[in-house]
N, CA, C and O atoms as CSV, one atom per row, in Angstrom:
chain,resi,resn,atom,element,x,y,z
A,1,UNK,N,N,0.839,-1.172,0.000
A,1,UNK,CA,C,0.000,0.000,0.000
A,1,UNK,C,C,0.886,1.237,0.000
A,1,UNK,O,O,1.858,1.278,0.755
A,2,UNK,N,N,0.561,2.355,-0.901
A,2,UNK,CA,C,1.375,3.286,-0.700
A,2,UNK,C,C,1.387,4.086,0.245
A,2,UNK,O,O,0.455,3.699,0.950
A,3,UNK,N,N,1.889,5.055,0.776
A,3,UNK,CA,C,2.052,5.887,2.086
A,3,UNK,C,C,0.975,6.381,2.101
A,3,UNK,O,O,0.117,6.082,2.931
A,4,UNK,N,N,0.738,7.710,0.661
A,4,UNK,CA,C,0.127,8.515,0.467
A,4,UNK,C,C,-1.248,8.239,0.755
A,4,UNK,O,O,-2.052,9.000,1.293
A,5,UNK,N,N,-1.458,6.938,0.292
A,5,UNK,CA,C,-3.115,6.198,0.157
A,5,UNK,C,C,-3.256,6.062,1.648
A,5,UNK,O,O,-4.394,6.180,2.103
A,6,UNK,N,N,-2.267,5.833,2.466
A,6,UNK,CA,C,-2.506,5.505,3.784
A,6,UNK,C,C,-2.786,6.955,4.599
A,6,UNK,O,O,-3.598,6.928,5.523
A,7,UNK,N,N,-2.194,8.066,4.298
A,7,UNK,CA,C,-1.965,9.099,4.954
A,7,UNK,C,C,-3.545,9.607,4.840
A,7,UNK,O,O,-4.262,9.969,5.773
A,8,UNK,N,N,-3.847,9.537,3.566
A,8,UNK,CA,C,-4.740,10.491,3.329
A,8,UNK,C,C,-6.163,9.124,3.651
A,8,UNK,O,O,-7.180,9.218,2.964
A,9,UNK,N,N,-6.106,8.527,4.195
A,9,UNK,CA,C,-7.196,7.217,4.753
A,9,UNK,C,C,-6.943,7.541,6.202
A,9,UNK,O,O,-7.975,7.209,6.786
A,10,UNK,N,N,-6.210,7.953,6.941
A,10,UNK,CA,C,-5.851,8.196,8.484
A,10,UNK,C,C,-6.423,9.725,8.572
A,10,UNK,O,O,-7.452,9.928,9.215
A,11,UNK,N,N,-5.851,10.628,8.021
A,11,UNK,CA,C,-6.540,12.073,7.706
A,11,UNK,C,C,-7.863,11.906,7.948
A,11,UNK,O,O,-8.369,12.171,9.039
A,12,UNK,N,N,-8.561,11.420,6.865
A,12,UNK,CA,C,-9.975,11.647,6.635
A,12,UNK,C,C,-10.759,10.487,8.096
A,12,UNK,O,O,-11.867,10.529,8.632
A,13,UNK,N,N,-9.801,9.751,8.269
A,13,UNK,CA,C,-10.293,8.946,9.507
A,13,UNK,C,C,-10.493,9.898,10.556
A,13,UNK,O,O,-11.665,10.107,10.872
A,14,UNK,N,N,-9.610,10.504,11.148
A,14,UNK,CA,C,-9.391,11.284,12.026
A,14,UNK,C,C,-10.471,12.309,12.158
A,14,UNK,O,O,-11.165,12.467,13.163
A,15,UNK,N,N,-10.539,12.944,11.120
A,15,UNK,CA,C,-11.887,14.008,10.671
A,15,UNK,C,C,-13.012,13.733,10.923
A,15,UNK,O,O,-13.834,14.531,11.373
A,16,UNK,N,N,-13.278,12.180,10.590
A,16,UNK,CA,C,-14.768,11.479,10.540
A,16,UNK,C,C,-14.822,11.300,11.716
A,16,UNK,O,O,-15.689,11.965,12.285
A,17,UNK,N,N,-13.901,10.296,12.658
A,17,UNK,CA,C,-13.531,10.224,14.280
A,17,UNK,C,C,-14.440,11.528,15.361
A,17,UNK,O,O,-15.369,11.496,16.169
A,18,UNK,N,N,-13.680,12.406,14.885
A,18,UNK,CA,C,-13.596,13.948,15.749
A,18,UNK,C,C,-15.523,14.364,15.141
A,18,UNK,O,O,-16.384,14.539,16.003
A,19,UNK,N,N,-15.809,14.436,13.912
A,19,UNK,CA,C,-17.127,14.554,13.561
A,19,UNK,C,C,-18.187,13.399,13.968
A,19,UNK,O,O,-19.347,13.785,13.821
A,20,UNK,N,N,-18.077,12.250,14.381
A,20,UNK,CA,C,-19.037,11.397,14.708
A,20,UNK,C,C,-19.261,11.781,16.091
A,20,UNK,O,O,-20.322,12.094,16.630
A,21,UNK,N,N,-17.932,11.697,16.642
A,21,UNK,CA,C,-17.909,12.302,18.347
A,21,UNK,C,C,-18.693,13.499,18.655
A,21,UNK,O,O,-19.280,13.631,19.730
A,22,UNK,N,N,-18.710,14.512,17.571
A,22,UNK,CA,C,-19.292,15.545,18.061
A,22,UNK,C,C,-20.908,15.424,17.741
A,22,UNK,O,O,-21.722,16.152,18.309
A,23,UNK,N,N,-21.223,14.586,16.926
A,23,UNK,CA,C,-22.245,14.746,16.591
A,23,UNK,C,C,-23.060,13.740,17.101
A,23,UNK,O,O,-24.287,13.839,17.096
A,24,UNK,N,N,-22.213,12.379,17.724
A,24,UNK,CA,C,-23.545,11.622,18.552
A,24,UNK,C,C,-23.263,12.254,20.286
A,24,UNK,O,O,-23.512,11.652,21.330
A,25,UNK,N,N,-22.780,13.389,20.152
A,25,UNK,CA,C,-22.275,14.126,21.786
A,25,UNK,C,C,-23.698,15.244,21.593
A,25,UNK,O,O,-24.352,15.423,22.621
A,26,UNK,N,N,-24.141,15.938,20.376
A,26,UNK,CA,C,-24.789,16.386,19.914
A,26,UNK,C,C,-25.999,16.135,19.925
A,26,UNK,O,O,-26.772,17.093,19.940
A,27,UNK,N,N,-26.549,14.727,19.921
A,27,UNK,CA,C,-28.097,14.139,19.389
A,27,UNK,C,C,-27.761,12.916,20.984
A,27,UNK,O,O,-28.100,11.735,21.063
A,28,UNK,N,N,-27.567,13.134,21.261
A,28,UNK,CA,C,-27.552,12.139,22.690
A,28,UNK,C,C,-28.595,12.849,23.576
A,28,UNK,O,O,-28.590,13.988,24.043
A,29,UNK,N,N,-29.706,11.610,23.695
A,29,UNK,CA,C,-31.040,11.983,24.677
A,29,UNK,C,C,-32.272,12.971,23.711
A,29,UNK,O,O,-33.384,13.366,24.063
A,30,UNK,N,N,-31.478,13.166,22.283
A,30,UNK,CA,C,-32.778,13.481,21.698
A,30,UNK,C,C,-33.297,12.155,20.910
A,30,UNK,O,O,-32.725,11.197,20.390
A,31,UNK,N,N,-35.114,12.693,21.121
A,31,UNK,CA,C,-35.924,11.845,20.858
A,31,UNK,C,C,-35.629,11.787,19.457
A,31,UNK,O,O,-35.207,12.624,18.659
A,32,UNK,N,N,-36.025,10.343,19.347
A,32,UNK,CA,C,-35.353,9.743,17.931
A,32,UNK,C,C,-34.201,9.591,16.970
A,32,UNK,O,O,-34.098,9.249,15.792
A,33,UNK,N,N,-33.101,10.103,18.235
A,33,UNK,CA,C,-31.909,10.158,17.218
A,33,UNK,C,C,-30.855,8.803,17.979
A,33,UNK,O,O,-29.625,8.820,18.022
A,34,UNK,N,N,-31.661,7.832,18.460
A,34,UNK,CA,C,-30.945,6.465,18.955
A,34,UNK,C,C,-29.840,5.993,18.125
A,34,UNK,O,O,-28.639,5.819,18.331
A,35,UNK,N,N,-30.766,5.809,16.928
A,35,UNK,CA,C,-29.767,4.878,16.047
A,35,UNK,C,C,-28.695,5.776,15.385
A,35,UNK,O,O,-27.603,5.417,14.942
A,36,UNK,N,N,-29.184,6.912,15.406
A,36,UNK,CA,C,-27.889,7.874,14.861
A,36,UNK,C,C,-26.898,7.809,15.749
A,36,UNK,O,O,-25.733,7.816,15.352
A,37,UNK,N,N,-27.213,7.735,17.118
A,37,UNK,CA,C,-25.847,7.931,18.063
A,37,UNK,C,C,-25.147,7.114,18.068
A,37,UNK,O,O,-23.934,7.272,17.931
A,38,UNK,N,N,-25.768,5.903,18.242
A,38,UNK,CA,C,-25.359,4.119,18.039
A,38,UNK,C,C,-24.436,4.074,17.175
A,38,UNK,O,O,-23.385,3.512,17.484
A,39,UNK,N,N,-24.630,4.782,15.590
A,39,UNK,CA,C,-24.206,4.415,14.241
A,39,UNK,C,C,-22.538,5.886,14.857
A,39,UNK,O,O,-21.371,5.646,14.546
A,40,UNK,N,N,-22.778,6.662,15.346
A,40,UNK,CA,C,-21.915,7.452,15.305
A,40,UNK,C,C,-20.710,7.074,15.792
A,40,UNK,O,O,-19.602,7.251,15.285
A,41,UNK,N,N,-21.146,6.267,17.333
A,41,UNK,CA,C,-20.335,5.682,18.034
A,41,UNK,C,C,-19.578,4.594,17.363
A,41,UNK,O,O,-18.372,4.445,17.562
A,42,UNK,N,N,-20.337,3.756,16.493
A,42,UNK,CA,C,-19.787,2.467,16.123
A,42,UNK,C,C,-18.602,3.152,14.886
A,42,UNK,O,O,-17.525,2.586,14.699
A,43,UNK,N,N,-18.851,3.951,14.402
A,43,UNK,CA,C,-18.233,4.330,13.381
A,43,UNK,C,C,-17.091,5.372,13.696
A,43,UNK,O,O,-16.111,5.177,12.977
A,44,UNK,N,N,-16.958,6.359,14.517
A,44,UNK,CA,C,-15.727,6.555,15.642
A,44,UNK,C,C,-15.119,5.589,15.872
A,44,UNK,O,O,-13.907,5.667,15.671
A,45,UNK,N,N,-15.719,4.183,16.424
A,45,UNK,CA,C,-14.561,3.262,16.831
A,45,UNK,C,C,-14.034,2.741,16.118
A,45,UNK,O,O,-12.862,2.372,16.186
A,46,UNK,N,N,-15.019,2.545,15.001
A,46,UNK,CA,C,-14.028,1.645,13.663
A,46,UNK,C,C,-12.908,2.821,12.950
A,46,UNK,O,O,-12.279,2.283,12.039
A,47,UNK,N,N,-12.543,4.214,13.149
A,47,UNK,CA,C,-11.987,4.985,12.753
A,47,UNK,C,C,-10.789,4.679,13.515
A,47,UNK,O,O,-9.684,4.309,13.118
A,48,UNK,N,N,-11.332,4.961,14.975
A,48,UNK,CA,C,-10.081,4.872,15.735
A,48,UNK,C,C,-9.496,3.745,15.494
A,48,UNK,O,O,-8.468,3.863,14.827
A,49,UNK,N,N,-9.851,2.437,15.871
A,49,UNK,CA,C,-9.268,1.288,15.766
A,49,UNK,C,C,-8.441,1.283,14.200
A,49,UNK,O,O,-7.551,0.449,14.036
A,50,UNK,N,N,-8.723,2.071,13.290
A,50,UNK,CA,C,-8.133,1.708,11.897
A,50,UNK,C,C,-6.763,3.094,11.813
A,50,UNK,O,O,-5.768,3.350,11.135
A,51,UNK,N,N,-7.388,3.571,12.761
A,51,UNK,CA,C,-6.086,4.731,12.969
A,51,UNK,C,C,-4.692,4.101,14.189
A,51,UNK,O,O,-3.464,4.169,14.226
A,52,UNK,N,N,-5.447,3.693,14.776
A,52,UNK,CA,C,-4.138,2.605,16.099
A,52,UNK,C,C,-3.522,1.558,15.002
A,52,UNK,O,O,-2.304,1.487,14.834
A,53,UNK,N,N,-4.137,1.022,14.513
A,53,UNK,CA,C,-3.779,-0.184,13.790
A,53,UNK,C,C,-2.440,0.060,12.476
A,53,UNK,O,O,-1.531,-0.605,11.979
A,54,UNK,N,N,-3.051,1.490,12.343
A,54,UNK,CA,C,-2.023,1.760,11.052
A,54,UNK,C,C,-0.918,2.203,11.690
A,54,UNK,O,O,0.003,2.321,10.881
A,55,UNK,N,N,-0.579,2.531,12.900
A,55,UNK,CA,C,1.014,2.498,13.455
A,55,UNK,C,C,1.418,1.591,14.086
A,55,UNK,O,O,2.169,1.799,15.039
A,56,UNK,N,N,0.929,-0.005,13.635
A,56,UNK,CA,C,1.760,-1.048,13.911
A,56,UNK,C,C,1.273,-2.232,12.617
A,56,UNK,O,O,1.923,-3.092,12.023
A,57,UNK,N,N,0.675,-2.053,12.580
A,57,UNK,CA,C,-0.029,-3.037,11.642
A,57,UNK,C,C,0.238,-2.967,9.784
A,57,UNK,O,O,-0.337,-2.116,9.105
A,58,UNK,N,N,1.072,-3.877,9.253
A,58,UNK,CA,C,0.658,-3.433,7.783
A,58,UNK,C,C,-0.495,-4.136,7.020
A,58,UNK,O,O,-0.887,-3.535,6.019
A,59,UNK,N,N,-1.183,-5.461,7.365
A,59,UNK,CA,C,-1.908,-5.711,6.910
A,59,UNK,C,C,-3.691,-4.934,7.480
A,59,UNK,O,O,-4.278,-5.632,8.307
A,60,UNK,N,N,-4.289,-3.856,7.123
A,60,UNK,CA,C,-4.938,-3.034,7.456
A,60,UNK,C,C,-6.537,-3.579,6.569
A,60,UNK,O,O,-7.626,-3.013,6.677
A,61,UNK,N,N,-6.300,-4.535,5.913
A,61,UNK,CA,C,-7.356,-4.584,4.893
A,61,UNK,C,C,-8.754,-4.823,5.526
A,61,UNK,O,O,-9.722,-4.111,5.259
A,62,UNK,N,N,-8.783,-5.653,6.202
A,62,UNK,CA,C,-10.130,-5.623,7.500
A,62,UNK,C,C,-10.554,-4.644,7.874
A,62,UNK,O,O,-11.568,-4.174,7.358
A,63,UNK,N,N,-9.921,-4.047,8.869
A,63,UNK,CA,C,-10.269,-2.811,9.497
A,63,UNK,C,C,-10.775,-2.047,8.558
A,63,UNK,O,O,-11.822,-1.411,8.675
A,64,UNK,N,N,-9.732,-2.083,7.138
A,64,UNK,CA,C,-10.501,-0.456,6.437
A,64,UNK,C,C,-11.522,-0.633,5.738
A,64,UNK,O,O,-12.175,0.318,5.307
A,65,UNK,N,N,-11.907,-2.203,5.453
A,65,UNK,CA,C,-13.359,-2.696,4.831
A,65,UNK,C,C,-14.486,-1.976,5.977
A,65,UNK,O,O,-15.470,-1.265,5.773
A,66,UNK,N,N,-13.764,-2.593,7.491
A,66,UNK,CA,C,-15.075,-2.408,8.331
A,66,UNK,C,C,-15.344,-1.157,8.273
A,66,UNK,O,O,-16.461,-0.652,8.163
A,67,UNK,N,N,-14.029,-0.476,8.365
A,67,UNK,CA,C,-14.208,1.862,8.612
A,67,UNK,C,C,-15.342,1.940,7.569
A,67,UNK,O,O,-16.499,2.286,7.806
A,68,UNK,N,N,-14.784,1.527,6.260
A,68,UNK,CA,C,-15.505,2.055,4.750
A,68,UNK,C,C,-17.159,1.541,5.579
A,68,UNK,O,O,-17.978,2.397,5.911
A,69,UNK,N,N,-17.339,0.408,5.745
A,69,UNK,CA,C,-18.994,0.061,6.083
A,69,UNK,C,C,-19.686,0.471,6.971
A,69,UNK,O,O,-20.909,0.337,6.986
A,70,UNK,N,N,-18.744,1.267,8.213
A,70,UNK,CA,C,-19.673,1.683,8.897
A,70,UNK,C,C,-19.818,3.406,8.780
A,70,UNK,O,O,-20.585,4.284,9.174
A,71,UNK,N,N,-18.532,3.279,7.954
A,71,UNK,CA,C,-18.774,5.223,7.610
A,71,UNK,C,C,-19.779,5.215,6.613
A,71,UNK,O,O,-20.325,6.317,6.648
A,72,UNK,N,N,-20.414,4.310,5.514
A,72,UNK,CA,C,-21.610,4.643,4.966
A,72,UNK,C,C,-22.844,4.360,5.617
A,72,UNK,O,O,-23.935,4.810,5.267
A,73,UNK,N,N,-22.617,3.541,6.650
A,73,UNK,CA,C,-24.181,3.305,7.103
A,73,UNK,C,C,-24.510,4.747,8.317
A,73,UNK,O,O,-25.649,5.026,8.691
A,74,UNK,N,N,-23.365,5.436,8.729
A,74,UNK,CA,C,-23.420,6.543,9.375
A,74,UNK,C,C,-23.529,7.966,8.955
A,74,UNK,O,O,-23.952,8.872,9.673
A,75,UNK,N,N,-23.047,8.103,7.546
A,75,UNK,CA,C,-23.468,8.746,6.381
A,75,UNK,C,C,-25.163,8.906,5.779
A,75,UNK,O,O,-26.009,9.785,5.614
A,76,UNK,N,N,-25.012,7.617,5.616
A,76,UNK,CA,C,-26.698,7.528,5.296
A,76,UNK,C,C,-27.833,7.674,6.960
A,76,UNK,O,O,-29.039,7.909,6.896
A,77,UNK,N,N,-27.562,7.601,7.428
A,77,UNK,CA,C,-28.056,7.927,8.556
A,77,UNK,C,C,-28.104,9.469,8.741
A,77,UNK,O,O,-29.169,10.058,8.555
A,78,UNK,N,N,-27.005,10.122,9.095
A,78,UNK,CA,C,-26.783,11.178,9.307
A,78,UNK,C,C,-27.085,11.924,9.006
A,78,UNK,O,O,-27.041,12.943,9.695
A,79,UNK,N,N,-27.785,11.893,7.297
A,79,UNK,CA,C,-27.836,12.564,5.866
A,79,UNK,C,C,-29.500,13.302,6.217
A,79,UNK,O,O,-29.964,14.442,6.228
A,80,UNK,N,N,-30.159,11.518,6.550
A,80,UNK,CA,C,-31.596,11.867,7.042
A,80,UNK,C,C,-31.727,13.286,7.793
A,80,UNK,O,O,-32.751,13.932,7.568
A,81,UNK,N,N,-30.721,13.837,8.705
A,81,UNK,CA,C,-30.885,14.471,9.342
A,81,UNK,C,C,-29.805,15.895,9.246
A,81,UNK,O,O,-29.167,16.448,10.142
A,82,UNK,N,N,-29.933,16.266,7.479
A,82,UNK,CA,C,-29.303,17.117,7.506
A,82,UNK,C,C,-29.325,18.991,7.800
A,82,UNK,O,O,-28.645,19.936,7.400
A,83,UNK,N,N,-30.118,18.878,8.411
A,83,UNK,CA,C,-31.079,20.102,8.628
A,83,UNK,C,C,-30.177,20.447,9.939
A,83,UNK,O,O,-29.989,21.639,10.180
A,84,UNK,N,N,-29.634,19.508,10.759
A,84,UNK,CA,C,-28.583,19.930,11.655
A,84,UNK,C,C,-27.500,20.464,11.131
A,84,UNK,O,O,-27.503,20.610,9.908
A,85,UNK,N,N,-26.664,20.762,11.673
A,85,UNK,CA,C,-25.550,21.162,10.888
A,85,UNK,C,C,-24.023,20.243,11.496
A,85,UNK,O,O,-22.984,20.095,10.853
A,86,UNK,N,N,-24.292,19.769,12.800
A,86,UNK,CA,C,-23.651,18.704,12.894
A,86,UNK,C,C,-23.793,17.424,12.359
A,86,UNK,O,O,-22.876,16.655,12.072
A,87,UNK,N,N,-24.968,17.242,12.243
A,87,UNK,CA,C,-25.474,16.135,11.164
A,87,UNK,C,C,-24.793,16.015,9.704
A,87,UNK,O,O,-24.420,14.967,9.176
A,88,UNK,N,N,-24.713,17.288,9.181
A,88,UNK,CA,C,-24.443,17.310,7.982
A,88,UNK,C,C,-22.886,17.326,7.566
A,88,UNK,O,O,-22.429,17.242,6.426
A,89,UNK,N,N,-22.117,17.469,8.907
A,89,UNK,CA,C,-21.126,17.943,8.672
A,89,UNK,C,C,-20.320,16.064,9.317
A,89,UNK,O,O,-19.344,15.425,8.925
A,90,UNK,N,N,-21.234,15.838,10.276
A,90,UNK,CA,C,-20.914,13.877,10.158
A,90,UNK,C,C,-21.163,13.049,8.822
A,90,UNK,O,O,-20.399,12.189,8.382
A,91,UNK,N,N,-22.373,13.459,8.251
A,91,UNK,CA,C,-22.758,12.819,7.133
A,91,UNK,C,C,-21.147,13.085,5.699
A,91,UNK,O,O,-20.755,12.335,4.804
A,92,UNK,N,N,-20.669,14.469,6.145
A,92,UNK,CA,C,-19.896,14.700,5.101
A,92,UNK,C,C,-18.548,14.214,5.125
A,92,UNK,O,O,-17.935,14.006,4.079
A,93,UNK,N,N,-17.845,13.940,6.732
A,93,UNK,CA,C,-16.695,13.829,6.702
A,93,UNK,C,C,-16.559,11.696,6.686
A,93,UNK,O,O,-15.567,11.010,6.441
A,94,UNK,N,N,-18.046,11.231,7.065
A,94,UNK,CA,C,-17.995,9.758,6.856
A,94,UNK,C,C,-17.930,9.749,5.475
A,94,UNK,O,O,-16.935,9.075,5.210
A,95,UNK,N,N,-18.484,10.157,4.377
A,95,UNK,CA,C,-18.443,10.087,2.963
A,95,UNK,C,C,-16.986,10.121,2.245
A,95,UNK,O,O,-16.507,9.539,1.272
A,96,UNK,N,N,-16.465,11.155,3.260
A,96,UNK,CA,C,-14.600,11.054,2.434
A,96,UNK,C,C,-14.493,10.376,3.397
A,96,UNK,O,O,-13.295,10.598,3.224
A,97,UNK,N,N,-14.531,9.791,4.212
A,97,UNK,CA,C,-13.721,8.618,4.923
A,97,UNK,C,C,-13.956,7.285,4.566
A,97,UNK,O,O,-13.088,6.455,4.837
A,98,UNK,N,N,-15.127,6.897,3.924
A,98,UNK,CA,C,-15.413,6.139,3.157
A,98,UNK,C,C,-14.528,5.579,1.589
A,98,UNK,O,O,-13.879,4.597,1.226
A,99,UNK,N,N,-15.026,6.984,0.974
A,99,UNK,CA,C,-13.691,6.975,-0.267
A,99,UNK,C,C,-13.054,6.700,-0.070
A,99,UNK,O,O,-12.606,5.723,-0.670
A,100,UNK,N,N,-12.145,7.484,1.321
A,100,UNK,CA,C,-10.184,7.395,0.929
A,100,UNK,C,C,-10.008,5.198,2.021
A,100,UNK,O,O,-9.055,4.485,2.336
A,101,UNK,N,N,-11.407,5.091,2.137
A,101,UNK,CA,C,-11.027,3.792,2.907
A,101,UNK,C,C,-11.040,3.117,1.022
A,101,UNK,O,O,-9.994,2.675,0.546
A,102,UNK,N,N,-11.877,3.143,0.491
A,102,UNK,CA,C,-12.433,2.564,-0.833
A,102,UNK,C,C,-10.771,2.606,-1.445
A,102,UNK,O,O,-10.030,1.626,-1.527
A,103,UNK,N,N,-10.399,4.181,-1.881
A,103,UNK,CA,C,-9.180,3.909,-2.641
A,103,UNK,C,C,-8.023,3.084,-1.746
A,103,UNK,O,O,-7.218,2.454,-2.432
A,104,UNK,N,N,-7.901,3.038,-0.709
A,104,UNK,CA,C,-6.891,2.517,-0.016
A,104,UNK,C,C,-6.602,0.597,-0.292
A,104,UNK,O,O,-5.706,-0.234,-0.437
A,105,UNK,N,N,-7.974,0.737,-0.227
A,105,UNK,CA,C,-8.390,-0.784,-0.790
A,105,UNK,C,C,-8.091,-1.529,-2.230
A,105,UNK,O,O,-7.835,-2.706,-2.483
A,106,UNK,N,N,-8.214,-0.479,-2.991
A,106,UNK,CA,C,-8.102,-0.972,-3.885
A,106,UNK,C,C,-6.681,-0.440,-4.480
A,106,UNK,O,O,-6.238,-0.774,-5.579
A,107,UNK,N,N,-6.004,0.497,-3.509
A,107,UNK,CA,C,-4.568,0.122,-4.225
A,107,UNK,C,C,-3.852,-1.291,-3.551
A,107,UNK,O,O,-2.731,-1.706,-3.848
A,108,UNK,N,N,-4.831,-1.941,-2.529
A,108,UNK,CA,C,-4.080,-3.049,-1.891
A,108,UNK,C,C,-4.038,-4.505,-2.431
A,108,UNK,O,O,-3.386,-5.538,-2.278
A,109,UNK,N,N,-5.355,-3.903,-3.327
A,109,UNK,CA,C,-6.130,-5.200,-3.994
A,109,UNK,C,C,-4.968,-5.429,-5.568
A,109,UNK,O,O,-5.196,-6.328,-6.377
């Protein structure tokens, strides 16, 4: 895998990380936004865990399948609720974290 593909997959991790956090810190205890927080949380951890992993780990291909799957199901979630502006701004940074997981993948493939 090249650096670059990795750098810029940790970047956009980090971004999505720091934006899920704020935004299921955001919708926590409002009515009806359960599964958004759920999806926020799960998808922070799969960031983090794919961000720890890439300073010891070179085989990363798991982890960044799981980041890529749960940054779209937190995306599409999020999206529903873009009238927030933390919402919209989770929905946006899972979408490039998604991609740069997608290209990372497939320069591995």
């Amino acid at each position: 895998m090249e650096n670059k593909n990795i750098e810029n997959c940790i970047d956009a991790c980090e971004t999505c990380a720091d934006a899920c956090e704020t935004c299921s810190t955001e919708n926590k205890g409002k009515a009806g936004m359960e599964h958004s927080v759920k999806l926020c949380i799960a998808c922070a951890d799969a960031c983090n865990a794919l961000i720890a992993a890439s300073k010891t780990d070179s085989n990363l291909d798991a982890l960044c399948k799981k980041c890529e799957d749960a940054c779209n199901a937190c995306a599409t979630e999020c999206e529903k609720h873009s009238d927030m502006k933390h919402c919209k701004e989770c929905a946006d940074a899972c979408r490039k974290c998604a991609a740069e997981c997608k290209d990372m993948l497939a320069v591995a493939a």
